[in-house]
C-alpha positions, 0 to 999 in steps of 0.5 A: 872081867866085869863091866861096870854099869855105866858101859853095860848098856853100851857093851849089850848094845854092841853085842846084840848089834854085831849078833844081829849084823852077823846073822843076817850076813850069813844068810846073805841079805841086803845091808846086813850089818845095818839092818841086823843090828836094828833089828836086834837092838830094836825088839831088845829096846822094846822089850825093855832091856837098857841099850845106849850107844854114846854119840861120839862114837856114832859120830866117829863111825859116821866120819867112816863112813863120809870118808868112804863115801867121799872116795866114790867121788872119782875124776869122771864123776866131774864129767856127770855133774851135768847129767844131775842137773834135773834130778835135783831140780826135780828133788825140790818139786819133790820135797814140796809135794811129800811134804804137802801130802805128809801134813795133810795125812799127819792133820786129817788121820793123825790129828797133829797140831800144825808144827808138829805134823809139819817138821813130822812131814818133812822128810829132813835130819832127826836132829834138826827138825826136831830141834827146830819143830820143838822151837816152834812149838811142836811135840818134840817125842812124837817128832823124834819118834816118827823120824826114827820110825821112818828111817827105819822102815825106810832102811827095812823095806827098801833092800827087800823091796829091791831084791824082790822086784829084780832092782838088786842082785846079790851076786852083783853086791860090792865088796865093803872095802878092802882089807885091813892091812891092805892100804899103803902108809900114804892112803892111811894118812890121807884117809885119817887127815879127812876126819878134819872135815868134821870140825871144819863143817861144824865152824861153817855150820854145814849141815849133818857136818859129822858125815858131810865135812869128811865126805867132801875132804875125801872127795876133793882128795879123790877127784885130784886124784891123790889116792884111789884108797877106801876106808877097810872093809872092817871099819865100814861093817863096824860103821853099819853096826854102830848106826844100826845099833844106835837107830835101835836104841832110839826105843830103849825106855819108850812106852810101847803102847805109845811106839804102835800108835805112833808106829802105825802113823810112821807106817802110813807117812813112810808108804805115802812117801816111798808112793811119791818117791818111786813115781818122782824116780820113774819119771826122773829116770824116763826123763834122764835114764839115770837108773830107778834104782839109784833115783829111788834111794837118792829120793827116799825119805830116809836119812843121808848115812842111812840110805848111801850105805844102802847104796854102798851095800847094793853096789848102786851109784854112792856118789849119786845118792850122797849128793841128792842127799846133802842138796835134801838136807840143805834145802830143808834145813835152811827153808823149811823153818821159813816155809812153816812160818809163812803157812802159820800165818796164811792158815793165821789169815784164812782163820784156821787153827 
């Protein structure tokens, strides 16, 4: 059977995807699926070979992956909600400091106008702060370019970076689900009926909606203690490879010149704020002992499917991470645009362009 060229870039997308993601499980390395995926997707898109993988199933995938989330969201989780009170509070501080130093790098070594380097620097969604950097006049492909960037040194460094530093043992790694055929007719229904938190999420304008809506129906199902069930462990390593592939494909058609002059700004922003991030973790845990590995990965700079999947992979508090994440994303998607306002017209005042 022949495939047609529209689906020949989806089809190379998810084979080179599932070859990768195969290959790095069978040598046993953090977040495999995603990670292998990336990769393989990557140097393909670099090399010039046309890979693409349609948004509505990467939003299909993301609503798997929010349902899986949203289960980790057991009855005892109400009673730590407490416990997160200052962590989140310290995310703000958080937030404002790597952003600050982010627009100070990105102007003085990089040489990025005002917007650009602020909705760069902010350490928020791909899609909407660049949608939002391109409405204040930002560059919208250096923007696109160093979010990708750093989602994906992000996802690269952090499982490694764990291993090699004791934070994450192998041996400790949590299943991906369970079987397939494993749920009871009741949980598959109720697992399927969270999808709906999608379309909800996106009526309310909730931000990430995709990932958020069927993580909070899974959750409130969980925490009233209707089912225990967890999306197959099947559906979650198709849910890695997909979101992999598509971080990969993000550099299918780009000059490559232009991603290793953009990649080594990325690299610099993306250590700038994995430095701000472990030193905002080790003080939160000294203050809270809630775990620098699960402080690490609920403040780093890296995307909400991105890094509670790697929470899902290296078995560290998913509901932790997840709920960081959303209050991240909330926070600066309704602020920042104000916030870049407000500096345009004190840097307006003060005479600077």
């Amino acid at each position: 059977m022949t495939i047609g060229p529209g689906l020949r870039p989806f089809a190379l997308a998810l084979a080179l995807g599932t070859a990768g993601g195969a290959l790095f499980s069978y040598f046993h390395l953090p977040l495999a699926w995603m990670i292998g995926a990336m990769t393989a997707t990557t140097v393909a898109a670099m090399a010039g070979v046309a890979l693409h993988v349609p948004k509505p199933l990467r939003n299909a995938m993301i609503m798997i992956l929010g349902v899986m989330l949203g289960s980790g969201f057991t009855p005892d989780i109400l009673g730590r909600l407490g416990e997160w009170s200052l962590s989140l509070s310290a995310l703000a501080v958080y937030l404002v400091l790597a952003t600050t130093l982010g627009v100070q790098y990105l102007r003085r070594a990089a040489r990025l106008d005002p917007p650009t380097s602020f909705f760069t620097a902010t350490p928020g969604g791909l899609n909407e702060m660049v949608m939002v950097g391109t409405q204040m006049g930002g560059d919208s492909r250096t923007m696109a370019l160093s979010h990708a960037l750093r989602v994906m040194l992000v996802v690269l460094v952090i499982p490694f970076a764990f291993q090699a530093l004791g934070l994450y043992d192998p041996a400790r790694r949590g299943t991906l689900g369970p079987p397939l055929l494993s749920l009871a007719p009741l949980d598959v229904a109720l697992l399927s009926a969270c999808a709906l938190g999608y379309p909800l999420a996106k009526l309310l304008r909730i931000p990430a909606a995709q990932i958020v809506g069927p993580m909070l129906l899974s959750a409130a199902i969980h925490l009233a203690g209707l089912t225990e069930g967890k999306p197959p462990g099947v559906l979650v390593a198709a849910a890695q490879v997909v979101i992999g592939a598509s971080l990969g494909c993000r550099f299918t058609g780009l000059n490559i010149r232009r991603i290793g002059r953009d990649g080594l700004t990325a690299l610099g922003l993306t250590g700038l704020m994995l430095l701000v991030t472990t030193a905002a973790a080790w003080m939160v845990d000294e203050a809270t002992g809630l775990g620098l590995a699960a402080l690490i990965l609920a403040f780093a700079p890296g995307g909400l499917a991105e890094m509670t999947l790697v929470a899902l992979a290296l078995n560290i508090d998913v509901a932790l991470v997840a709920t960081h994440h959303m209050v991240r994303i909330i926070l600066i998607v309704t602020l920042a645009p104000g916030v870049y306002l407000l500096w345009r017209k004190w840097r307006s005042r003060c005479g600077k362009t």
